[in-house]
C-alpha positions as MATLAB code, in Angstrom:
seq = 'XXXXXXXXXXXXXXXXXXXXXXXXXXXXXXXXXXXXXXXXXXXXXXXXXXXXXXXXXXXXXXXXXXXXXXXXXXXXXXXXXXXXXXXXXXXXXXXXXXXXXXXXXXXXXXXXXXXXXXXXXXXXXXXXXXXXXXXXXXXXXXXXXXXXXXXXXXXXXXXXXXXXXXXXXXXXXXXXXXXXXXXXXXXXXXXXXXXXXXXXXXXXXXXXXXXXXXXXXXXXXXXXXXXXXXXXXXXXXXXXXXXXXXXXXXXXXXXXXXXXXXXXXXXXXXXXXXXXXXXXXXXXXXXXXXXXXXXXXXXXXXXXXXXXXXXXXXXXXXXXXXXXXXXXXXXXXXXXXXXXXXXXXXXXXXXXXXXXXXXXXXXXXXXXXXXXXXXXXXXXXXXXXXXXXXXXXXXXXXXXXXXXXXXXXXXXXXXXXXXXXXXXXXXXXXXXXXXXXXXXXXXXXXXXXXXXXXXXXXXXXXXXXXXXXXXXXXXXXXXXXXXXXXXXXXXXXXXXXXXXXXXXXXXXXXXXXXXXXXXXXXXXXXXXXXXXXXXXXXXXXXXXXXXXXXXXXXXXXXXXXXXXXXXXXXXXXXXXXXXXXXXXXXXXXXXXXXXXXXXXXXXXXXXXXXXXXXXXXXXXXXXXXX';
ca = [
      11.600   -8.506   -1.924;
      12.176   -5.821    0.659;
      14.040   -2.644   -0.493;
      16.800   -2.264    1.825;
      20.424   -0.838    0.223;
      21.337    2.063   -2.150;
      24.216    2.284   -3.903;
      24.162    6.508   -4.048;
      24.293    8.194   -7.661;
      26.267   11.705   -7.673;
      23.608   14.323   -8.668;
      21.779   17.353   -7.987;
      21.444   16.660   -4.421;
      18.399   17.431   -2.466;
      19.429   18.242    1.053;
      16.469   18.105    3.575;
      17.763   19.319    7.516;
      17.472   17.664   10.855;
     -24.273   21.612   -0.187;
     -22.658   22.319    2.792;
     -23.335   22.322    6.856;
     -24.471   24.274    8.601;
     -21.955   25.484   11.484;
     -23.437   26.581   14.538;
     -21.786   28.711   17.300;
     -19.612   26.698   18.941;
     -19.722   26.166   22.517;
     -17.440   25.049   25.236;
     -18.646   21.658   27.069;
     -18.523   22.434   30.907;
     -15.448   20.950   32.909;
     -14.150   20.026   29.669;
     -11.478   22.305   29.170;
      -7.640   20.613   27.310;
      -4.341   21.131   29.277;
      -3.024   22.486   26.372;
      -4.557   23.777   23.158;
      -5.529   21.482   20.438;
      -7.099   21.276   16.875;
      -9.529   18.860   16.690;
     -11.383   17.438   13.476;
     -15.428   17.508   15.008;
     -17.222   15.493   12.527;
     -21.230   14.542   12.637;
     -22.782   12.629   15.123;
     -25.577   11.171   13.705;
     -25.402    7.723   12.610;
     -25.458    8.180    8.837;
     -22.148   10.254    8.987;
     -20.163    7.402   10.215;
     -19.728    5.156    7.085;
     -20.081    1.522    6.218;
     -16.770   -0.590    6.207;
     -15.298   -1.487    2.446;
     -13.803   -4.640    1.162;
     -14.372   -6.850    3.564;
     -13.438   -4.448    6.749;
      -9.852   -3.692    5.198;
     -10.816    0.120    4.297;
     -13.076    2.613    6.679;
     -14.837    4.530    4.827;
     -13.719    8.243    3.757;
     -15.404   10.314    6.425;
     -15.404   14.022    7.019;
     -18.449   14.541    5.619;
     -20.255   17.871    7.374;
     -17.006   17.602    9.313;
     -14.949   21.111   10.764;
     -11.600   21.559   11.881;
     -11.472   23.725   15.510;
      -8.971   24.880   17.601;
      -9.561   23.699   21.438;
      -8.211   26.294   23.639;
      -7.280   25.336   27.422;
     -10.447   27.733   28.335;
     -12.591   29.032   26.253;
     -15.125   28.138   23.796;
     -13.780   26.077   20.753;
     -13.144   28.089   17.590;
     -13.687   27.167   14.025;
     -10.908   27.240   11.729;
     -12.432   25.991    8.448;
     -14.987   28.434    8.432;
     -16.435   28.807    4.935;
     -16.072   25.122    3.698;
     -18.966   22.705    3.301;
     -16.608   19.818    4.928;
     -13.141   19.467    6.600;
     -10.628   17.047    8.607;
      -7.577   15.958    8.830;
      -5.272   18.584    9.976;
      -1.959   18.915   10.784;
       0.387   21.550   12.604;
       3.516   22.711   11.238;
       6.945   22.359   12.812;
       6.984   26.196   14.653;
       2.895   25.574   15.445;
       1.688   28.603   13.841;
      -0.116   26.912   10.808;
      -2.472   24.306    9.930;
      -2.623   22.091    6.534;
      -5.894   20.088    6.186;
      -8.766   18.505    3.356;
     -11.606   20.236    2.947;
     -14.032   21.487    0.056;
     -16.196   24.414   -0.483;
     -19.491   22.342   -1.589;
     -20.484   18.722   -1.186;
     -19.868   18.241   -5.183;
     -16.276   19.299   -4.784;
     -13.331   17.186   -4.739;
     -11.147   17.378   -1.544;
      -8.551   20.300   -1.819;
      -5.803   20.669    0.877;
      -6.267   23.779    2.492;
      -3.752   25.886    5.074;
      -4.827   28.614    7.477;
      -3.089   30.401    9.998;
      -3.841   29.080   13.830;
      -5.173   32.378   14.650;
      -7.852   32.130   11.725;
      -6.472   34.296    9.011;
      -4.736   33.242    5.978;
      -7.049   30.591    4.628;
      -6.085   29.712    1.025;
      -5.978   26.451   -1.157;
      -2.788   24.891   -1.683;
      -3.760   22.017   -4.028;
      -6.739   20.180   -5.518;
      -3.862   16.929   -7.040;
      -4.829   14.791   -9.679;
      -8.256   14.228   -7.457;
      -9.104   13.823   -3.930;
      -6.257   15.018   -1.888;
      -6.842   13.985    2.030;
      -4.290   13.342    5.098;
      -1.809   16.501    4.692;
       1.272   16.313    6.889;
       4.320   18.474    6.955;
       7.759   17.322    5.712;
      11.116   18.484    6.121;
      12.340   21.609    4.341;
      14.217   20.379    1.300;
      16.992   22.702   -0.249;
      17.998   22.056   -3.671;
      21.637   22.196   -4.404;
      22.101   22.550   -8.053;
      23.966   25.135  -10.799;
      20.871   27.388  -11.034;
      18.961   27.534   -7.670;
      19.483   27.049   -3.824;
      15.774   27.701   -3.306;
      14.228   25.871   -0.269;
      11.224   23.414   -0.466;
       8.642   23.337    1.770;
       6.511   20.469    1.129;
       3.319   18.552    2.184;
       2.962   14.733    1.841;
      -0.910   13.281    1.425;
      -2.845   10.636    0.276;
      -4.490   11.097   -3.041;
      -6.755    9.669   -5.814;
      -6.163    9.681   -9.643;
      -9.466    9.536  -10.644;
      -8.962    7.108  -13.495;
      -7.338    4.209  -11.304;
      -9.531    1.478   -9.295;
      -7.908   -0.367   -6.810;
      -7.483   -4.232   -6.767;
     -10.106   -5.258   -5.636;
     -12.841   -3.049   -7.135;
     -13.614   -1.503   -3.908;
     -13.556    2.376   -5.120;
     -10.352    4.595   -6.315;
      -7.058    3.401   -5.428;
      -4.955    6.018   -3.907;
      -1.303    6.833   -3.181;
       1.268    8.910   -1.061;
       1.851   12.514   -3.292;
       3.850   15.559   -2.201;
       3.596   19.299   -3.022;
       5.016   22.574   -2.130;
       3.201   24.773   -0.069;
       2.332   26.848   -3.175;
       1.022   24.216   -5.048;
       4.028   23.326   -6.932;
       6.177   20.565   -7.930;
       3.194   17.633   -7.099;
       4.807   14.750   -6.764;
       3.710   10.720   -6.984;
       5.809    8.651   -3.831;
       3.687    5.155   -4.198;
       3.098    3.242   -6.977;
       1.182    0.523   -5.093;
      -2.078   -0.857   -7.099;
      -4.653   -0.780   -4.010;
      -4.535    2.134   -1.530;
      -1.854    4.057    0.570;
      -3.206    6.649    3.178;
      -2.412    7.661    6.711;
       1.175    8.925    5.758;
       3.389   10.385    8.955;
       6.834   11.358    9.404;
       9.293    9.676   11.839;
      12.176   12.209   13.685;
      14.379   10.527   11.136;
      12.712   11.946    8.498;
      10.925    8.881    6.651;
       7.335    8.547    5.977;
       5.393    5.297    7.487;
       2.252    5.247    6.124;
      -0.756    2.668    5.619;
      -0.361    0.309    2.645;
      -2.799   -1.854    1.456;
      -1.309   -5.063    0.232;
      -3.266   -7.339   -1.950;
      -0.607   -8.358   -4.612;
      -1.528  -12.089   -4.767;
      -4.480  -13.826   -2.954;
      -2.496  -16.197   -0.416;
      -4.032  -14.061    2.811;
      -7.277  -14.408    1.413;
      -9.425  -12.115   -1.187;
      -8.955   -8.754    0.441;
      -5.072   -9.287    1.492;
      -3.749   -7.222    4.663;
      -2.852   -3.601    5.437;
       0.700   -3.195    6.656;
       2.809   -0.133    7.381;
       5.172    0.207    5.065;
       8.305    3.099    5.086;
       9.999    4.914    2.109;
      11.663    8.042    2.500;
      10.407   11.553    0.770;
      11.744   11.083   -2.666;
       9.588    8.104   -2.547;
      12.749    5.357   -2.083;
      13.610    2.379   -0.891;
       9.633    1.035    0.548;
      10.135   -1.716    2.976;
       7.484   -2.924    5.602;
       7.712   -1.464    9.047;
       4.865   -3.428   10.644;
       3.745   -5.941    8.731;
       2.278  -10.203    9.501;
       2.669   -8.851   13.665;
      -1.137   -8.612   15.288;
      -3.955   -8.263   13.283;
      -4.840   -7.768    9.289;
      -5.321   -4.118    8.625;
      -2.931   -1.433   10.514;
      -3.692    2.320    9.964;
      -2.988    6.107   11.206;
       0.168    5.348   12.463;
       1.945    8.146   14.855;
       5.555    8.148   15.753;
       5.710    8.743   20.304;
       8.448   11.235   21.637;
       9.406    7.831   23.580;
      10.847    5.807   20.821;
       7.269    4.502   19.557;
       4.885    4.185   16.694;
       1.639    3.623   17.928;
      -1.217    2.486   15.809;
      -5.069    1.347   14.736;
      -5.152   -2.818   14.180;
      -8.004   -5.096   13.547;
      -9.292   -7.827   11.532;
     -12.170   -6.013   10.171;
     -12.287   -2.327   10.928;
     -15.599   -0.671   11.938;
     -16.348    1.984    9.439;
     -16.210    5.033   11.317;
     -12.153    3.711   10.914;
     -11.702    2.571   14.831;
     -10.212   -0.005   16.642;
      -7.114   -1.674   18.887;
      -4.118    0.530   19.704;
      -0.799   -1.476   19.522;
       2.885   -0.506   18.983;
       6.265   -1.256   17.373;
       9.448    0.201   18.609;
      11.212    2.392   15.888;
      14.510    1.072   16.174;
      13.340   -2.375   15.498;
       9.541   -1.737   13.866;
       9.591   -5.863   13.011;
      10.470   -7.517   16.298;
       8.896   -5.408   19.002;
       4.787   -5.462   18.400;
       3.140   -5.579   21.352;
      -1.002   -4.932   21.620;
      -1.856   -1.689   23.468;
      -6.303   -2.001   24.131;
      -7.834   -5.132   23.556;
     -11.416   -5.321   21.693;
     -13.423   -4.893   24.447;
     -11.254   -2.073   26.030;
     -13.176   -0.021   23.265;
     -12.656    1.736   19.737;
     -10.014    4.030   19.209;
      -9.421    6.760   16.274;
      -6.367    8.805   14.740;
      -3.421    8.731   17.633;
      -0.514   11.459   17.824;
       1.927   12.500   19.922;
       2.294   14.312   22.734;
       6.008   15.518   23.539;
       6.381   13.774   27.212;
       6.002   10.329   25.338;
       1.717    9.736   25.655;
      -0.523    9.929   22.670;
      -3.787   12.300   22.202;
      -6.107    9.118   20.467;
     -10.018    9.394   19.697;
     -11.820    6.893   22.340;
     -15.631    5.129   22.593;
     -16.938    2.384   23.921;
     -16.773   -1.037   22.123;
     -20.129   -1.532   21.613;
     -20.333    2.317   19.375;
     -22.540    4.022   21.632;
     -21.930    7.685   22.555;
     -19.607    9.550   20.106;
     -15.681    9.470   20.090;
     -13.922   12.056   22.603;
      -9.921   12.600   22.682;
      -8.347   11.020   25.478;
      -4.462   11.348   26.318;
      -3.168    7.594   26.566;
       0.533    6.368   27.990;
       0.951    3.605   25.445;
       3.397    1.806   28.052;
       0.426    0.938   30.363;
      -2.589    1.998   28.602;
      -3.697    4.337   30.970;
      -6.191    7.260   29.850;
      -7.256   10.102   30.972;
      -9.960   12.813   28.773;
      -8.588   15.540   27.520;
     -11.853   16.921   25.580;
     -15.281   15.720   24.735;
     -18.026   17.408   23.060;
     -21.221   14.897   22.906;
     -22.847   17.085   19.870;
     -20.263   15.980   17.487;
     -17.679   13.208   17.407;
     -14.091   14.815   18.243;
     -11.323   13.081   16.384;
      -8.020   13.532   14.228;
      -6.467   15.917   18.049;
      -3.273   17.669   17.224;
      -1.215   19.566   19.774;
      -0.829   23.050   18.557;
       2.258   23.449   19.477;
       6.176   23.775   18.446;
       7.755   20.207   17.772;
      10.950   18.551   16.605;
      12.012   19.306   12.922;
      12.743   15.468   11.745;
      15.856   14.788   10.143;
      16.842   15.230    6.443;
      17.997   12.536    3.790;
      20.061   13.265    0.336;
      18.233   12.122   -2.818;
      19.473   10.780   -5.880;
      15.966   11.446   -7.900;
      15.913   12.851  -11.259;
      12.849   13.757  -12.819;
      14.679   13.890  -16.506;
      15.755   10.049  -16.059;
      12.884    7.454  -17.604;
      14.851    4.436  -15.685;
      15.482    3.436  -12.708;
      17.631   -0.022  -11.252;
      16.684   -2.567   -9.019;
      19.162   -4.958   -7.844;
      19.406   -7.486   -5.087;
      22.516   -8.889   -3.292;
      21.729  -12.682   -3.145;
      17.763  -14.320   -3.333;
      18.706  -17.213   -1.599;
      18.512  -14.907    1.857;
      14.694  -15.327    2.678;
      12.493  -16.352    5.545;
      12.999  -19.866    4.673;
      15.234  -22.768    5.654;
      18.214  -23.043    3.328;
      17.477  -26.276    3.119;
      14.040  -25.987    1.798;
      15.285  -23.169   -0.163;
      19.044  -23.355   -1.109;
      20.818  -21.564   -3.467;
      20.625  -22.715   -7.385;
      16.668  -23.079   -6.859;
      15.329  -19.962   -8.124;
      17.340  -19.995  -11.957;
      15.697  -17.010  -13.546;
      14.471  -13.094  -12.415;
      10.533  -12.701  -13.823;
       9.961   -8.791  -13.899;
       6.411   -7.909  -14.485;
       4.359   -4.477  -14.524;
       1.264   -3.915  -12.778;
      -1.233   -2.372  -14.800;
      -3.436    0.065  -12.688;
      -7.294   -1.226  -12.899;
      -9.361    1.412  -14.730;
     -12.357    2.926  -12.447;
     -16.016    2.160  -13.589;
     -15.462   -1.165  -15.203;
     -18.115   -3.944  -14.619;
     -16.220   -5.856  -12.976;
     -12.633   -6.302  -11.900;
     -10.153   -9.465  -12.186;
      -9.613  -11.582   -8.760;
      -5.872   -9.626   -9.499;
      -4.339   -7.003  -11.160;
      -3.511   -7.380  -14.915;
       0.661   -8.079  -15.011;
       2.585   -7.409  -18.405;
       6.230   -8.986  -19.082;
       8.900   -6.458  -18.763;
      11.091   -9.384  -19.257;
      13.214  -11.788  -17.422;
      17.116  -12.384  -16.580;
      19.054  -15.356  -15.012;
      20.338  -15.319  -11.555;
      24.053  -14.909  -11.538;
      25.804  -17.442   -9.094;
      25.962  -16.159   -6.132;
      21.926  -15.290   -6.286;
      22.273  -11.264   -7.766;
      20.583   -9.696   -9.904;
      20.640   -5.824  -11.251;
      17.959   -4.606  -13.597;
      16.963   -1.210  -15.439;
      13.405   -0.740  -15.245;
      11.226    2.084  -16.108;
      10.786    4.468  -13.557;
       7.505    5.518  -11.453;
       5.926    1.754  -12.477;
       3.932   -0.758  -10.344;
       6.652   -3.903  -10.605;
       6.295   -7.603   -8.902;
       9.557   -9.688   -9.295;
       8.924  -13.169   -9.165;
      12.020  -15.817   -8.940;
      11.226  -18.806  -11.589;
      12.769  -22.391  -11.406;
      13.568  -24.176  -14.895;
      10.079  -25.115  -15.404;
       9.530  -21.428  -15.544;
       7.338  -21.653  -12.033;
       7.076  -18.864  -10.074;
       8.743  -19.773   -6.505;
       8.515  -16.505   -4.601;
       6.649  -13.563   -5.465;
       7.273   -9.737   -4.208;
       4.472   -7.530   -3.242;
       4.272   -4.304   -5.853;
       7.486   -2.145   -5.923;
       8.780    0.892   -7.840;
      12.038    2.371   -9.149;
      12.480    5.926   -8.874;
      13.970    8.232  -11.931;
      17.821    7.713  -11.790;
      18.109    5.884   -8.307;
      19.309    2.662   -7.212;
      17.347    0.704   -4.781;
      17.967   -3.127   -3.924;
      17.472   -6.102   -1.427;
      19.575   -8.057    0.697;
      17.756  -11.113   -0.487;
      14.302  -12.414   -1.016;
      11.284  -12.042    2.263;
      14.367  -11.399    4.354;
      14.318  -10.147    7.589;
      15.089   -6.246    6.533;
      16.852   -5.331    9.824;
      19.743   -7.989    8.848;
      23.468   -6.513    7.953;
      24.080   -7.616    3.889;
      26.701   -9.969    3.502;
      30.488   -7.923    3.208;
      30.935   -9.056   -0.402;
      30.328   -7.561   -3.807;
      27.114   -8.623   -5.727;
      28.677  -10.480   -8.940;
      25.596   -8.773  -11.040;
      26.650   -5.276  -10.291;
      30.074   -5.949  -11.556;
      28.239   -5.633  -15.244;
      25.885   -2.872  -16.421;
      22.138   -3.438  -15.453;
      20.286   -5.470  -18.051;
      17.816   -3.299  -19.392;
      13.797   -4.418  -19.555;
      12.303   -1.451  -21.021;
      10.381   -2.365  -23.343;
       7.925   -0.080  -25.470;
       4.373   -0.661  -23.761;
       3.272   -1.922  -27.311;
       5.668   -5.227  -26.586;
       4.909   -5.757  -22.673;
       2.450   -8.922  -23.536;
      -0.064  -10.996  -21.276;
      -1.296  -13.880  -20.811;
      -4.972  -14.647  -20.447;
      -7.627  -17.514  -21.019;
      -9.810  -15.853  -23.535;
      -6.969  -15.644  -26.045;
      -4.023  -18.086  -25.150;
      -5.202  -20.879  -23.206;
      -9.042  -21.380  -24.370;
      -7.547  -22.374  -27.590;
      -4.450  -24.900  -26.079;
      -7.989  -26.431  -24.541;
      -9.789  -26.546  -27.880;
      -6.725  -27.881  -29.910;
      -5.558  -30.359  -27.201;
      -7.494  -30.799  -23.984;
     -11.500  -32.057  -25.301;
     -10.231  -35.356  -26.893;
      -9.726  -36.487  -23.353;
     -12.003  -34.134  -21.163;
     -14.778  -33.272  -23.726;
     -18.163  -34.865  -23.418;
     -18.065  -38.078  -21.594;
     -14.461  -37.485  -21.106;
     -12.688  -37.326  -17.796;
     -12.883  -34.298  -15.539;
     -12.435  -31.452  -15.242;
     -15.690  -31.518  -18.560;
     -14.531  -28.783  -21.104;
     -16.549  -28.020  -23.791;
     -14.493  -25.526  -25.702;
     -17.382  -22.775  -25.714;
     -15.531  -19.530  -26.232;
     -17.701  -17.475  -24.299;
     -19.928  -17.982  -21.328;
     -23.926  -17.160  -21.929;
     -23.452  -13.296  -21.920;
     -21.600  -12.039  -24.370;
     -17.650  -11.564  -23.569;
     -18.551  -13.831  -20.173;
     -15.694  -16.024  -18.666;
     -16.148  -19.271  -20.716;
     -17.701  -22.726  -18.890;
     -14.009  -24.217  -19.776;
     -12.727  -20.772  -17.579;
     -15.443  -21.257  -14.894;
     -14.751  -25.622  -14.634;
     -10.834  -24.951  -13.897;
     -10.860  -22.096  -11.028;
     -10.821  -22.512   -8.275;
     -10.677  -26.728   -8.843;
      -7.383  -26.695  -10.761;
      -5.852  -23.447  -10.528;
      -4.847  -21.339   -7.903;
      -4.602  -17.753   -9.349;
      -0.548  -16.235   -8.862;
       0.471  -19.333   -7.900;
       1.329  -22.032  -10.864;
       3.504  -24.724   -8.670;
       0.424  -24.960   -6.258;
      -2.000  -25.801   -9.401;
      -3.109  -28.930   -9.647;
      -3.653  -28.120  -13.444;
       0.250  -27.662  -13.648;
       1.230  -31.157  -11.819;
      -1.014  -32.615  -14.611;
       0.710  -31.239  -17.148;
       4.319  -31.894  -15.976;
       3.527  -34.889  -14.008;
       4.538  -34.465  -10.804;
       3.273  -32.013   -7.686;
       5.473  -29.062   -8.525;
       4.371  -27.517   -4.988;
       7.511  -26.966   -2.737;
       7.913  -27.622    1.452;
       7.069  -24.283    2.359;
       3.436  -24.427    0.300;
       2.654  -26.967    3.292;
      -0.308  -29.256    3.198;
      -0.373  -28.755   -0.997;
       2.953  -30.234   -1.116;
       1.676  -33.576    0.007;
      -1.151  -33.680   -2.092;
      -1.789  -36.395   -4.734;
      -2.189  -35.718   -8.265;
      -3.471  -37.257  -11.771;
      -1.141  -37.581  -14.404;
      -1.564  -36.987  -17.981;
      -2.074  -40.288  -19.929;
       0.034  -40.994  -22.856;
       0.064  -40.410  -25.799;
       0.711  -36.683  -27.854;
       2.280  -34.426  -24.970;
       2.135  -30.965  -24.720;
       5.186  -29.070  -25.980;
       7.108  -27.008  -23.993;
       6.142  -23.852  -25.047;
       1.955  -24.925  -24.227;
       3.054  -26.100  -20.938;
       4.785  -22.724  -20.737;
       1.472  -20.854  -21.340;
      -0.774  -22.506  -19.124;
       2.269  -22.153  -16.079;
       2.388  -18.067  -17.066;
      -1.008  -17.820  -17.743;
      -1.611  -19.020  -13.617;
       1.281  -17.058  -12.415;
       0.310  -13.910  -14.150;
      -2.875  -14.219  -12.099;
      -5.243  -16.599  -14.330;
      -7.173  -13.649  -15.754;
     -10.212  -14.296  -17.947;
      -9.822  -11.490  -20.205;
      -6.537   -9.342  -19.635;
      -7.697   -6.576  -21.977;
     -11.084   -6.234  -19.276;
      -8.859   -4.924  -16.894;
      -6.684   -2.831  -19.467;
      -3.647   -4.926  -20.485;
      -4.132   -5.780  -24.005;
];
């Protein structure tokens, strides 16, 4: 579902307007001088500094390491501006270019802080050390509060930070998300509830943030998912991809172009020093206007930003990683570089312009911090990607909301997917709306059901926000479509309410519901010497809380985990292929139907179907949802 329309909320309105290194003298490379004057993260060069790639090449690993943030002058030697601090990077300039925000820490055992200083050196202080690691500081808009007891401007920071008690998805390290603070450490602030990781956050001269978003919701684009850009604006509303199935898997470090761009890192598996391709996406129309920048072999690239006559400053090395990275300024209409600054001790990435730049544009919030709720509606789900004919009106019957339950960090091991707990579920009115009440600041995946209780489309992992009202044209639409001019026939009632204590908000899992459907009514036919799949109706595998043989026998063979109607399990069990046209070669797959005699009742059938589509979890209370 792509958030797309609010219906505003009067309220207090938020107005926002248009063991550590040793650092050595630095020294300025010979005929190597900027045009202009930069800040430059200058990270190690050796080999060990670089990092391994994570998950499959969809993360780079979290460099900075030994790393130091210095301001390039257009002569001159470079000069240091983290001085003091074991490790820094990833700076950013303010709005009138006379400060700098970026992560650092004091020792090698601290957690990343964000840190400001002065560009002249002086000033440096701490701003905020989050809920953990705090990395990728960029400056928002001013935001001035409008309310009966203050009028007292905001200025705020976005970043990406860690929990410290949250994994993500796929058990490949902390999950993080996009936070915001004020400048004097107040008022931090959660943006992203995704499950997996959110980084790279910028902000666009209309004043949203795009940032990184790594999407791994169900397992259809393989075990590690994709990374798309995805947009919200800074209360945290409304996400929607910006640049998402265009070029290649993972997108990151986005940066908006004084010529109408966003320019960004792609690949299929990125190296783990982070580089890659360049490519682009107009920002008037982010979803039809990709176009590839470098190709592999042109080289790897790092960390692009702007530069105000439309090129970017981006991080450059040859393909095969020799030498280290140097900034380069690039036109991303022909690809055309040119170096801008290179020193060969240290790689030189993350360039900024120090300079004055736009102030982006301001939005009004509806967000109240002392509302628990939030609504979620969408206009019609019968407006998707697919052919109404495949997918008419009338198919989808029922609304499945579900919460995503954050994996816990330093388990054994983590579930192929996320634990999901039932919030509840509502029909569809008529005309294909919807309009729930949901609790607020919560990982949710709506899923539309058919009357077999199938799930037939699937969102990625959304959020409400405290008190606002956020909703969808329709269902995988194409977000840059106008709604339909006609009143949603759910938001003529009040919102159905699924807000159920946490206590309530069951799962379903094999260990507890299904292993003993199998036990009770599966062996007399596929026990010993029985037809396949062979169940045995062992509990437990051969260690101790270990999925079961039964568990092991049925995935991948018979189930296909978020996905019920593609499970060859559930055409068994209702006797037909329940896969639908757009599932392609599944749909035209044969099947083995139940023999007669005692059928399963409705309510069995029911828990095998929600035990697939809840992501066919051995043990639900493993990854924290019982």
């Amino acid at each position: 579902m792509t958030s797309r329309v609010r219906v505003p909320v009067l309220a207090a309105l938020l107005l926002l307007p248009s063991g550590a290194r040793a650092q050595r003298a630095p020294a300025a490379p010979e005929g190597n001088a900027p045009a202009a004057t930069l800040v430059v993260t200058q990270l190690p060069a050796e080999p060990a500094a670089q990092g391994k790639p994570l998950a499959g090449g969809t993360l780079r690993a979290s460099l900075g390491d030994g790393g130091r943030i210095v301001v390039v002058p257009p002569s001159g030697p470079p000069r240091v501006l983290s001085a003091g601090l074991s490790s820094a990077a990833d700076p950013d300039v303010s709005f009138d270019g006379t400060r700098v925000v970026f992560a650092g820490r004091k020792l090698a055992t601290d957690p990343w802080c964000l840190w400001e200083v002065h560009a002249d050196g002086t000033g440096l202080r701490q701003v905020t050390c989050g809920k953990g690691d705090c990395r990728q500081p960029v400056y928002l808009s001013t935001v001035h509060t409008i309310t009966a007891t203050s009028t007292e401007p905001w200025v705020q920071v976005a970043f990406a930070g860690t929990s410290g008690d949250e994994a993500n998805e796929a058990g490949a390290g902390p999950s993080s998300a996009i936070w915001s603070v004020k400048l004097d450490g107040t008022a931090l602030r959660r943006l992203t509830w995704n499950l997996s990781n959110d980084g790279d956050p910028v902000v666009l001269p209309d004043g949203r943030i795009v940032y990184a978003s790594w999407q791994r919701h169900s397992l259809s684009r393989g075990p590690y998912g994709r990374v798309v850009l995805v947009g919200i604006h800074e209360d945290g509303m409304d996400p929607q991809i910006y640049s998402g199935d265009e070029g290649l898997r993972v997108k990151r470090t986005p940066a908006p172009t004084a010529g109408g761009l966003v320019v960004f890192v792609e690949a299929d598996s990125v190296a783990g020093d982070g580089g890659g391709s360049l490519a682009r996406v107009s920002q008037r129309r982010p979803l039809h206007s990709y176009r590839r920048i470098t190709g592999e072999a042109e080289g790897l690239f790092r960390s692009p930003s702007p530069l105000p006559d439309g090129r970017v400053l981006v991080s450059f090395r040859p393909a095969g990683g020799e030498g280290t990275y140097g900034v380069y300024r690039l036109d991303p209409e022909t690809g055309a570089r040119e170096k801008a600054f290179d020193d060969p001790a240290w790689h030189d990435v993350q360039a900024r312009l120090l300079a004055p730049r736009p102030v982006p544009d301001g939005r009004s919030s509806v967000v109240r911090d002392d509302d628990p709720l939030g609504k979620l509606y969408a206009i019609d789900v019968s407006i998707s990607d697919l052919d109404p004919k495949v997918f008419p009106r009338g198919a989808a019957k029922r609304l499945r909301v579900l919460e995503g339950v954050p994996p816990r960090a330093g388990i054994a091991s983590h579930p192929p997917l996320a634990v999901r707990r039932f919030l509840g579920e509502v029909p569809l009115e008529a005309d294909g709306s919807f309009h729930v009440q949901v609790p607020a600041n919560t990982p949710v995946q709506l899923q539309l059901v058919d009357d077999d209780g199938l799930s037939l489309r699937s969102s990625a992992w959304i959020w409400a926000r405290n008190h606002a009202n956020q909703g969808c044209v329709g269902c995988h639409e194409d977000p840059e479509r106008t709604p339909p001019n006609r009143l949603a026939k759910a938001l003529e009632a009040p919102a159905a309410v699924l807000d159920l204590p946490v206590a309530l908000r069951r799962t379903v899992d094999f260990r507890h519901d299904v292993a003993p459907l199998l036990s009770a009514r599966c062996l007399g036919c596929h026990g010993a010497g029985g037809a396949p799949p062979r169940l045995d109706g062992a509990p437990e595998g051969s260690a101790a809380g270990a999925p079961s043989a039964d568990y092991e026998a049925l995935l991948p063979a018979a189930v296909v985990p978020g996905e019920a109607r593609r499970s060859p399990l559930v055409w068994h069990l209702l006797g037909r292929n329940t896969s639908r046209p757009w599932d392609g070669e599944d749909a035209r797959k044969a099947f083995r139907a139940m023999p007669g005699g005692d059928p399963l009742s409705a309510e069995e059938k029911r828990t095998f179907i929600e035990w697939i589509d809840l992501g066919a979890l051995w043990d639900a209370g493993a990854g924290g949802g019982r």
